[in-house]
C-alpha positions as CSV (number, residue, x, y, z in Angstrom):
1,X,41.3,47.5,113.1
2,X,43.3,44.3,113.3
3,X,46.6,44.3,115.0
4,X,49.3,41.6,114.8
5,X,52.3,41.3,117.4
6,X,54.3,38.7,119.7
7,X,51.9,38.0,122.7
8,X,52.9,40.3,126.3
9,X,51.9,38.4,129.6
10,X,49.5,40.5,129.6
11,X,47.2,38.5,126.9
12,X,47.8,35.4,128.9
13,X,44.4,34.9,130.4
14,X,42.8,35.8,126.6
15,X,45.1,32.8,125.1
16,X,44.1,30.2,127.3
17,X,40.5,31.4,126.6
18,X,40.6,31.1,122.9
19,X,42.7,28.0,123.3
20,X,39.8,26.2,124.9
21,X,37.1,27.6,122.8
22,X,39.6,25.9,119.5
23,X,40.6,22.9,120.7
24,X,37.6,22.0,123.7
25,X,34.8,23.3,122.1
26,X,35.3,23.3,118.4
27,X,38.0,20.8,118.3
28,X,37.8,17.8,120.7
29,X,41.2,17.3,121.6
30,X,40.8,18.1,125.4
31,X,38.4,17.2,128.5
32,X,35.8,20.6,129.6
33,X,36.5,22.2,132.9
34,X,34.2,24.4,134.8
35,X,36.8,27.4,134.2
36,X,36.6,27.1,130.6
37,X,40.4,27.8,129.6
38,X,43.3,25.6,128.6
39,X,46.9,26.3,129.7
40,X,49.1,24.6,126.7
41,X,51.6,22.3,128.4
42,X,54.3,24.3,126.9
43,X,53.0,27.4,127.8
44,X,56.0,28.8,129.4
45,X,58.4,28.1,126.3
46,X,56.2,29.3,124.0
47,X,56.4,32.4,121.9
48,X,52.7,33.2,120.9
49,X,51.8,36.1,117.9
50,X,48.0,37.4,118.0
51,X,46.0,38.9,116.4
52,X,44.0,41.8,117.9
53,X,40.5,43.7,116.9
54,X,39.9,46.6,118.8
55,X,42.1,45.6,121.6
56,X,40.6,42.3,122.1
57,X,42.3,38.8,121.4
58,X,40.8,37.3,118.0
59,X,43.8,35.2,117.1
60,X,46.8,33.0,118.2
61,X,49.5,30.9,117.7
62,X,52.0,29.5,119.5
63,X,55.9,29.3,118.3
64,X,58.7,27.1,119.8
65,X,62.0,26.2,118.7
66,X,62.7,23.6,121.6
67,X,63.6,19.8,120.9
68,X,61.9,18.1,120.7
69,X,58.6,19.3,119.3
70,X,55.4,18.3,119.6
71,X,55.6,16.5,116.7
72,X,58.4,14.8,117.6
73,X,56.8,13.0,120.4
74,X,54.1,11.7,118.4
75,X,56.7,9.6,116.6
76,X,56.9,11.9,113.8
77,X,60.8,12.4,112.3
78,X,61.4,15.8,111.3
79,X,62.9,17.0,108.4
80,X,66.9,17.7,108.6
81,X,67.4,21.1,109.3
82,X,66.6,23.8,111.9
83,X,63.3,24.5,112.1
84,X,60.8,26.2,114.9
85,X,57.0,24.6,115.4
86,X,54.1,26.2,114.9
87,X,51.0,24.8,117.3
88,X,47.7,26.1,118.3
89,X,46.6,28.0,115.8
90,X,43.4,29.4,116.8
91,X,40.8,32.2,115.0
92,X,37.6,33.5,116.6
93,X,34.9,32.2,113.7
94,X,34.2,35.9,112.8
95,X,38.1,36.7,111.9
96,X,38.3,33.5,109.8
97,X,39.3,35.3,106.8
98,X,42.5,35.7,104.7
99,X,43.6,38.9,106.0
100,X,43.9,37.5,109.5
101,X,45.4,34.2,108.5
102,X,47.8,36.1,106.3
103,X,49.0,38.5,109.0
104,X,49.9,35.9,111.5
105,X,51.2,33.9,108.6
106,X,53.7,36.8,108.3
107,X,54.4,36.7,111.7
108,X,55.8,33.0,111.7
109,X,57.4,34.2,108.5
110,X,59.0,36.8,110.4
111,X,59.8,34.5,113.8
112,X,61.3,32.1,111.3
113,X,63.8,34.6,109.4
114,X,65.1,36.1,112.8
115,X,66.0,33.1,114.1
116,X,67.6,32.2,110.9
117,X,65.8,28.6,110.4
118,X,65.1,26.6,107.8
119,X,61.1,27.1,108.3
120,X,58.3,26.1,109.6
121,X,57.2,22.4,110.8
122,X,53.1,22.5,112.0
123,X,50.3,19.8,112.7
124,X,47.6,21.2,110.1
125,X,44.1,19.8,110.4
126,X,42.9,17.3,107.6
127,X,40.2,19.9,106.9
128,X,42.1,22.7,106.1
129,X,45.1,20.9,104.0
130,X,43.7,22.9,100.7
131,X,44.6,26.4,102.1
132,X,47.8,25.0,103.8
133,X,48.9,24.1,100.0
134,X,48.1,27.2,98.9
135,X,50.2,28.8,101.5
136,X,53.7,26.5,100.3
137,X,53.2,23.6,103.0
138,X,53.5,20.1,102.2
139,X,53.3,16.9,104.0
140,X,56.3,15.2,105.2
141,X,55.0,12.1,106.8
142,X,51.9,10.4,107.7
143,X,48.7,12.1,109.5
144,X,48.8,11.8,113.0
145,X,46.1,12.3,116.4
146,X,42.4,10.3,116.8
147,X,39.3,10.3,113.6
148,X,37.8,13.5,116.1
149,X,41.5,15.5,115.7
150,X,43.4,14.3,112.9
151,X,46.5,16.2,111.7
152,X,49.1,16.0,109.1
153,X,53.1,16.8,109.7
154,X,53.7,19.7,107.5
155,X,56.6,21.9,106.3
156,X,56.8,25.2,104.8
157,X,60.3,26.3,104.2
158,X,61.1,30.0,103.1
159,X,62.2,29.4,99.9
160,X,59.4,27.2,98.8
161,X,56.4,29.6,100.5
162,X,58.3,32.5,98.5
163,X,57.2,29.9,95.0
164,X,54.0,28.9,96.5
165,X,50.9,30.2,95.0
166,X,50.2,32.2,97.6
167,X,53.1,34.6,98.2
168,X,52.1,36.8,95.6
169,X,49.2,37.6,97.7
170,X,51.2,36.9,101.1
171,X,54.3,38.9,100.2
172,X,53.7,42.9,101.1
173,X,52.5,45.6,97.8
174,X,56.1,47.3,98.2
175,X,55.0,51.3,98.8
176,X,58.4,51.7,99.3
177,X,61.0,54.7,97.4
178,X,63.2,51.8,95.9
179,X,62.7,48.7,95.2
180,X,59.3,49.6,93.9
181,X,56.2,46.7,92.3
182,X,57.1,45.9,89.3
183,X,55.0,45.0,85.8
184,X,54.7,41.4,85.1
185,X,56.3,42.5,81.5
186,X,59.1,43.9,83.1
187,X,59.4,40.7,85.4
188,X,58.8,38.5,82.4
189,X,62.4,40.1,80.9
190,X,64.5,40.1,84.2
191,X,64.3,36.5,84.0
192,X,65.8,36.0,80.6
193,X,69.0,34.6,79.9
194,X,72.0,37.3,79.8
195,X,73.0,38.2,76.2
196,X,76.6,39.2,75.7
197,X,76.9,43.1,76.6
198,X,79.2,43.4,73.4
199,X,76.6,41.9,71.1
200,X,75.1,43.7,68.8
201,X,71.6,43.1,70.3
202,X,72.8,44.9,73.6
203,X,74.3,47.6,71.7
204,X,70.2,48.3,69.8
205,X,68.8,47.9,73.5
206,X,70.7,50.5,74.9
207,X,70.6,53.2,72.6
208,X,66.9,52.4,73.0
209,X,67.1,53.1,76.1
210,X,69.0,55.9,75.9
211,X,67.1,57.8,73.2
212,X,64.0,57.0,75.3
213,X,65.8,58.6,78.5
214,X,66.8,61.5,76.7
215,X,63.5,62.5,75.0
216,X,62.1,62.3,79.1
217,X,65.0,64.6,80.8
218,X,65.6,66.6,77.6
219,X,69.2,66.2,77.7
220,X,71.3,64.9,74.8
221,X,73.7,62.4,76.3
222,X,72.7,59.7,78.4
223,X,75.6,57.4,80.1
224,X,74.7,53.8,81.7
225,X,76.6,52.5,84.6
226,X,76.1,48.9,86.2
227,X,75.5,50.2,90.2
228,X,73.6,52.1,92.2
229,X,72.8,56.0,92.1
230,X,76.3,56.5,94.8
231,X,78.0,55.6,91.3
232,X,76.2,58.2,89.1
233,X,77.1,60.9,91.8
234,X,80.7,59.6,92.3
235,X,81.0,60.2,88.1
236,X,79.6,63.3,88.8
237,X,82.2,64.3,91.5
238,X,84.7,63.3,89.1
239,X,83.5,65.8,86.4
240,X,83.3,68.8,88.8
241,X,86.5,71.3,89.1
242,X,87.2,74.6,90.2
243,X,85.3,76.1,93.4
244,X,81.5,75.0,93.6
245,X,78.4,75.0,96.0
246,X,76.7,72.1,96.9
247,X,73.2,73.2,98.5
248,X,72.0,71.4,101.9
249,X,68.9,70.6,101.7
250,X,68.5,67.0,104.5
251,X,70.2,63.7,104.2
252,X,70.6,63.4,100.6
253,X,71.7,66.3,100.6
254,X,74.6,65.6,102.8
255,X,75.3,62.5,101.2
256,X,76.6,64.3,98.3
257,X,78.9,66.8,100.4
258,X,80.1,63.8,101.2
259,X,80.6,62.8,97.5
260,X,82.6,66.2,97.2
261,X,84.8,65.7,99.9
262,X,86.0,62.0,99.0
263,X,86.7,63.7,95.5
264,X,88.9,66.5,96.8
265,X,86.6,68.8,95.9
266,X,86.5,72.8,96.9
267,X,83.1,74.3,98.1
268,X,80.9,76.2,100.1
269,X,77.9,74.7,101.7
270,X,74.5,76.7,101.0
271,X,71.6,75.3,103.9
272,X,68.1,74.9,102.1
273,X,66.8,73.5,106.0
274,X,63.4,74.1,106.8
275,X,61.7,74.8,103.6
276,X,64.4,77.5,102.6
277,X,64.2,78.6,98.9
278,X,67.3,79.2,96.9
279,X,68.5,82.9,97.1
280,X,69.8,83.7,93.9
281,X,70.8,86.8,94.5
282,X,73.6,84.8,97.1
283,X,74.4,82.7,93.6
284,X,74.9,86.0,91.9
285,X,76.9,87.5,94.2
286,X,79.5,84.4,94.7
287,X,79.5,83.2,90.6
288,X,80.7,79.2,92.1
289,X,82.2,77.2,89.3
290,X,79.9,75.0,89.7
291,X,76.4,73.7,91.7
292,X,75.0,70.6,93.0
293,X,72.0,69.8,94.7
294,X,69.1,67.0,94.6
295,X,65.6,67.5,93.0
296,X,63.7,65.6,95.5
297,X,65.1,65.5,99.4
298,X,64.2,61.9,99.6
299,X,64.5,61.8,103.5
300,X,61.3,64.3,103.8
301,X,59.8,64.3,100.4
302,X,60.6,67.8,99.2
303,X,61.1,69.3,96.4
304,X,63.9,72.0,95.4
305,X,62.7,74.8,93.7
306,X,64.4,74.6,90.3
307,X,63.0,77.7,88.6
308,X,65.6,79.4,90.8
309,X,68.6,77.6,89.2
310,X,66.9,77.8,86.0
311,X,66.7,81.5,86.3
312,X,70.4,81.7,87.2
313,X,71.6,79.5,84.8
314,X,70.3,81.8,81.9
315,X,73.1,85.0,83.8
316,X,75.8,83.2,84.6
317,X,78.3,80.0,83.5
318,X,78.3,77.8,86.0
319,X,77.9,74.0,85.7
320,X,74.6,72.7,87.3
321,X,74.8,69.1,88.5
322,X,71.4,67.8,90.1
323,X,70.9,65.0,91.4
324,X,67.3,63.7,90.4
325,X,67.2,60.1,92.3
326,X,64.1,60.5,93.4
327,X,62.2,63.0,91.3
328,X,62.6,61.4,87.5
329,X,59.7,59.6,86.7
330,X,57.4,61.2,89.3
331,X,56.7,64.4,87.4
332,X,57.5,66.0,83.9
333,X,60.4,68.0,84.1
334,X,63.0,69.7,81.7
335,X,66.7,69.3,82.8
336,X,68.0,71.1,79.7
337,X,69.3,74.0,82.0
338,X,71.7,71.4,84.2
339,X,74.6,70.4,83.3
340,X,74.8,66.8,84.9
341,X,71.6,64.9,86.4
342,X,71.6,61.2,87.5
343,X,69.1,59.0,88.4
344,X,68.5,55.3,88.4
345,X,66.5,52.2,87.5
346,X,64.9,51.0,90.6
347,X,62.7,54.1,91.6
348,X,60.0,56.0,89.6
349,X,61.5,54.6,86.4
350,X,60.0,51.1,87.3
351,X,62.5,48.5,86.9
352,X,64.8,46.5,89.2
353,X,67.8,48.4,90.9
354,X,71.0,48.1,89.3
355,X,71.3,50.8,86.4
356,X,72.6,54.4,87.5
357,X,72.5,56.9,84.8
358,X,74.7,60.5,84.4
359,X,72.4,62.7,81.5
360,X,74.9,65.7,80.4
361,X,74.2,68.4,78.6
362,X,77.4,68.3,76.8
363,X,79.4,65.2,75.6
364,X,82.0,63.4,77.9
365,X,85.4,64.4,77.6
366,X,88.1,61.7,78.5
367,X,90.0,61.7,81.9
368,X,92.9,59.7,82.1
369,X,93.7,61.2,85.7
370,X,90.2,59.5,87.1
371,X,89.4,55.9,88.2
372,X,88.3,54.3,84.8
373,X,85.1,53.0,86.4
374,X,84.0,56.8,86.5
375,X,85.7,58.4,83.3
376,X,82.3,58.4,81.2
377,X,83.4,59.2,77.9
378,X,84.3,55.5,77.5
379,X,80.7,54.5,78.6
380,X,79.7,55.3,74.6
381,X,77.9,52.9,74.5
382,X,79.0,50.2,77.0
383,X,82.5,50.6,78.6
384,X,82.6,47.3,80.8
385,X,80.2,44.6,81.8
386,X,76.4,45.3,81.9
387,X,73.6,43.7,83.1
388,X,71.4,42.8,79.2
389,X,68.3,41.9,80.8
390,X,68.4,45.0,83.1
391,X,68.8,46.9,80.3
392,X,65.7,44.9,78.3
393,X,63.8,45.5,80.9
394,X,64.4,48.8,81.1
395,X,63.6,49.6,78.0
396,X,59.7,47.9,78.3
397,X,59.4,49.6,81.5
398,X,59.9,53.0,79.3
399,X,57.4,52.3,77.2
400,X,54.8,51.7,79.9
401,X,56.2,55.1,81.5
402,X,53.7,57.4,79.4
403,X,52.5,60.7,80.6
404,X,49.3,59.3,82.1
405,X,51.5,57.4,84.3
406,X,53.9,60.1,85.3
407,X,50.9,61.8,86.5
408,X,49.5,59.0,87.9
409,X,52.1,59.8,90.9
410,X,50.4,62.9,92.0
411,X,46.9,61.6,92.2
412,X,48.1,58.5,94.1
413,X,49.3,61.2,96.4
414,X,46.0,63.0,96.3
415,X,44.1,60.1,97.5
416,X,46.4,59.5,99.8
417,X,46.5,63.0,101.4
418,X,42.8,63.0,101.3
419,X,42.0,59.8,103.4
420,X,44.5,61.1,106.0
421,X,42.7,64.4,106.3
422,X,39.0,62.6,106.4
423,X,40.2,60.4,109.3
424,X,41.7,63.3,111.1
425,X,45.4,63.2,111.0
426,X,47.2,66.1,111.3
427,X,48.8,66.7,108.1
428,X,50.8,69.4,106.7
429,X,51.1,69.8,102.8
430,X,53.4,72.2,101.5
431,X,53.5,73.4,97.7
432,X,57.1,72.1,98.2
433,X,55.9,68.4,98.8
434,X,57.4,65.5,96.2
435,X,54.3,63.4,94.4
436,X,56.8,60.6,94.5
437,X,57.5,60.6,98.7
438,X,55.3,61.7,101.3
439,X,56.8,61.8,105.0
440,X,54.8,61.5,108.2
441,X,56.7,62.2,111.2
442,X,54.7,60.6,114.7
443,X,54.2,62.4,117.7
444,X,56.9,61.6,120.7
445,X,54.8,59.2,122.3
446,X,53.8,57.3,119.1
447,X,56.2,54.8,117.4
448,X,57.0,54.9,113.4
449,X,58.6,51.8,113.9
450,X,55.1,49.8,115.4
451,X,53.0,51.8,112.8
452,X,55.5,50.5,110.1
453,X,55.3,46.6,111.3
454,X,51.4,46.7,111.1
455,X,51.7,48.4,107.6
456,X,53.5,45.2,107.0
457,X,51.4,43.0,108.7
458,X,48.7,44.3,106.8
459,X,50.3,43.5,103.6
460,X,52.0,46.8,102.8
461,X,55.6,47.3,102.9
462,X,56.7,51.5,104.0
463,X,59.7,52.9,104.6
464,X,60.5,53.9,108.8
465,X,63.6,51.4,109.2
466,X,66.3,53.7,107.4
467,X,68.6,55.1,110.7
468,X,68.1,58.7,109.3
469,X,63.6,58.2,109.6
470,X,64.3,56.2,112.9
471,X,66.4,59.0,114.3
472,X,63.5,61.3,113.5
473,X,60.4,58.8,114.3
474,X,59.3,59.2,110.5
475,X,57.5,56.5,108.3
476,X,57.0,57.3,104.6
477,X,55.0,56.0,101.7
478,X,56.0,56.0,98.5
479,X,53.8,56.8,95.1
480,X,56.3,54.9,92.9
481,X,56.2,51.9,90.8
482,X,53.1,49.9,90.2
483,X,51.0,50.8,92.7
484,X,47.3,52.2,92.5
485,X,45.2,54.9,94.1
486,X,43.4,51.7,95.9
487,X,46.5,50.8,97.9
488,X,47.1,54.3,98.6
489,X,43.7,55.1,100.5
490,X,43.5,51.5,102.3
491,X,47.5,52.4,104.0
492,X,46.0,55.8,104.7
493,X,42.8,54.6,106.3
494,X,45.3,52.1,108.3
495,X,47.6,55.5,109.6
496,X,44.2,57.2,110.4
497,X,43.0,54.5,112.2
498,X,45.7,53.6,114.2
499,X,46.5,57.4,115.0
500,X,43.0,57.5,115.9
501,X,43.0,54.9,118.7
502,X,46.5,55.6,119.5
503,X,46.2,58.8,120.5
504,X,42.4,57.9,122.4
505,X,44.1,55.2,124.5
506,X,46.4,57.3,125.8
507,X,44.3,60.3,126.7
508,X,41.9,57.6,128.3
509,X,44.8,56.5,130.3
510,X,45.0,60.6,131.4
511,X,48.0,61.1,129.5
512,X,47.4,64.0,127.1
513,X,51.4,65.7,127.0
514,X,54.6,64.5,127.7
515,X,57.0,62.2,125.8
516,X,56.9,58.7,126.2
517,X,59.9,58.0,123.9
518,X,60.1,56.0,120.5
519,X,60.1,52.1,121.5
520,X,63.3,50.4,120.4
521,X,64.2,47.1,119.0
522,X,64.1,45.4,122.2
523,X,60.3,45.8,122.4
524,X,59.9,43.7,120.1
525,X,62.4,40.9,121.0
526,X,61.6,37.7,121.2
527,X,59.4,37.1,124.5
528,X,57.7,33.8,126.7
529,X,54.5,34.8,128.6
530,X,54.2,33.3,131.9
């Protein structure tokens, strides 16, 4: 299992081994000594990343941001700009491979960003300048060094690795609830040129769109807002009168009691915590106005039971507003019970973000006494600007959302479930659990926030940096968007694995209870071995 971090002072001894081995042995750019190591001459101003196997040292390189750089007194002029050099890069010869190149190339990547520089200056070897290209660098003056250990001056700026040829490999598969992998199709139409929102073409894509999205939540009227889901729950808000019940079922569920409160709204608050299911009878006996809770509780990946509401709804008149964010598109469901349901573009529906939709059951009826933005009878079929290649791309992504693929969600899940349980990690599964969002929450003593870095490192981007998961040491992975049931297993057999020799290392160490605390951001600050 390959690891990739900034270097402790603890892996000093391993550097300066593998640092001889590269550029002694291999590359003859220094004398031998008896003790076989080399101590770089910035040593104690660089920041080194590695790259570990099994605990042990396989790769290196060495970052520094003070002027000047190597390069610089070689003669060689540097770009304008602020930039941080990248020296001594160094494999073992049984880790040359792309996976470890592209781990620590994410690691400059990610040295580069936090300091906020322009890129990345390095001396790369005549005989690797083919893979360098690939990568986005390019030469900025002449080679330097001896015919034994001859190097070229080369840039890689972000902007120009993010159009190289490689960053489509480089760049992490997104596993993520929002912004999800998108088809090349749907790519292909984000990047037309805007049409006029009031021509006529706009007006056809739309009601595609919309005839589309009401055939999948089985609900007749279907309203398009330019924004995020917060503005399809703010519209509902501003729909909602009388005294109502919003159910509490985690974070998102919170989120819109807060909704109900900015709108002035009256309620009770019903707590669906821990797995609860809805008690109908309560409903029965309190007859609110009206009811509002989410599908999928997207901060633990559970579902709401919506037979219960269903079943209610047939007894009694009471508007039922859902908030379906992160269930539409996962799995086939009929809405025609609610009232109001939103949901958006950039999840399970497989476009970019930026489209929030309100489905009603019954046409809007104007509201003069509301902020325009959110009276949705005027949204029939565009009320103010809108965004014509999200919509064109929305309505190709539609057409690729067929049945096989809604289901695709669940066995995604499956597999993913599976290779958890064959490599041993306690997992719990619920028949409440979302096919679209699966939660792991670590033991004290592990850290969702390291396990969610190597994910990336290993060229898969989770979720575990949100403050609600942080707060509760949770990492998730998402089923949504263009993923496959490949990329599922290989993050899976990643968790396993790292649980696995998490968990041995410390009971090795005698530590086998006890809470060790989740690691904060200043473990992985910038550090200098000495």
């Amino acid at each position: 299992m390959l690891e990739f971090r900034r270097a402790t002072p603890g892996d000093a001894e391993a550097i300066h081994r593998l640092n001889y081995e590269t550029f002694v042995e291999e590359i003859p750019q220094h004398h031998p000594n008896e003790e076989r190591r080399l101590v770089d001459r910035f040593h104690d101003t660089n920041t080194y990343w590695v790259g570990l196997a099994d605990g042990q040292l396989v790769a290196m390189c060495a970052i520094r941001d003070e002027r000047p750089f190597s390069l610089e007194q070689k003669g060689v002029t540097l770009p304008p700009g602020e930039w941080i050099e990248v020296r001594l890069l160094a494999v073992t010869p049984a880790y040359r491979n792309t996976r470890t190149f592209a781990g620590l190339m994410r690691g400059m990547l990610l040295e580069a960003t936090e300091r906020g520089v322009e890129g990345i200056v390095i001396s790369g070897t005549v005989r690797e300048q083919k893979l360098y290209r690939r990568f986005g660098f390019t030469a900025f003056a002449e080679p330097v060094g001896t015919v034994e250990a001859l190097y070229v001056p080369m840039k890689l700026t972000r902007s120009g690795f993010m159009q190289s040829e490689t960053a489509r490999t480089l760049r992490p598969r997104q596993l993520l609830a929002g912004p999800v992998e998108l088809s090349s199709r749907v790519r292909s139409a984000l990047a037309m040129q805007p049409l006029s929102h009031r021509s006529v073409e706009a007006s056809r894509l739309l009601h595609s769109v919309q005839l589309k999205l009401s055939a999948l939540i089985k609900l007749p009227h279907i309203y398009t807002l330019l924004g995020s889901g917060t503005i399809a729950n703010d519209a509902v808000a501003a729909q909602l009168t009388g005294q109502g019940m919003i159910l509490d079922t985690g974070e998102f569920g919170r989120r819109l009691i807060d909704h109900a409160n900015r709108a002035g709204l009256e309620f009770e608050v019903l707590s669906l915590s821990g797995g609860q299911r809805i008690d109908v009878q309560q409903l029965e006996r309190q007859r609110p106005d009206w009811i509002w809770t989410v599908h999928c509780e997207t901060s633990t990946g559970r579902m709401v039971d919506l037979e219960a509401l269903r079943h209610y709804a047939r007894k009694c008149e009471t508007v039922i507003a859902i908030d379906a964010i992160s269930a539409v598109g996962t799995l086939e469901t009929d809405y025609a019970f609610a009232d109001m349901v939103t949901f958006v573009s950039g999840k399970a529906l497989r476009n970019a973000p930026g489209l929030a939709f309100v489905a009603m059951r019954h046409r809007a009826v104007p509201n003069p006494s509301i902020s325009r933005y959110l009276d949705l009878a005027g949204y029939d079929p565009i009320a103010f600007t809108q965004s014509v290649p999200l919509i064109q791309a929305m309505d190709i992504a539609l057409d690729e959302l067929t049945d096989a693929e809604i289901g695709t969600h669940q066995s995604k899940l499956d597999v993913f479930v599976d290779e958890l349980l064959r490599r041993g990690a306690p997992v719990k599964i619920g028949d409440d659990q979302a096919p679209g969002i699966f939660s792991l929450t670590l033991p004290e003593h592990l850290s969702s926030l390291e396990l969610g870095r190597q994910l990336m490192f290993q060229g898969y981007q989770v979720q575990y940096e949100s403050a609600y998961l942080r707060r509760a040491n949770c990492l998730q992975v998402s089923t949504m968007g263009w993923t496959t049931e490949r990329d599922l297993q290989q993050v899976a057999a990643y968790i396993g694995t790292w649980l696995q020799k998490k968990t041995a290392t410390r009971e090795s160490d005698g530590v086998k209870h006890g809470n060790l605390g989740v690691p904060n951001d200043e473990s992985y600050d910038r550090g200098v071995l000495s």
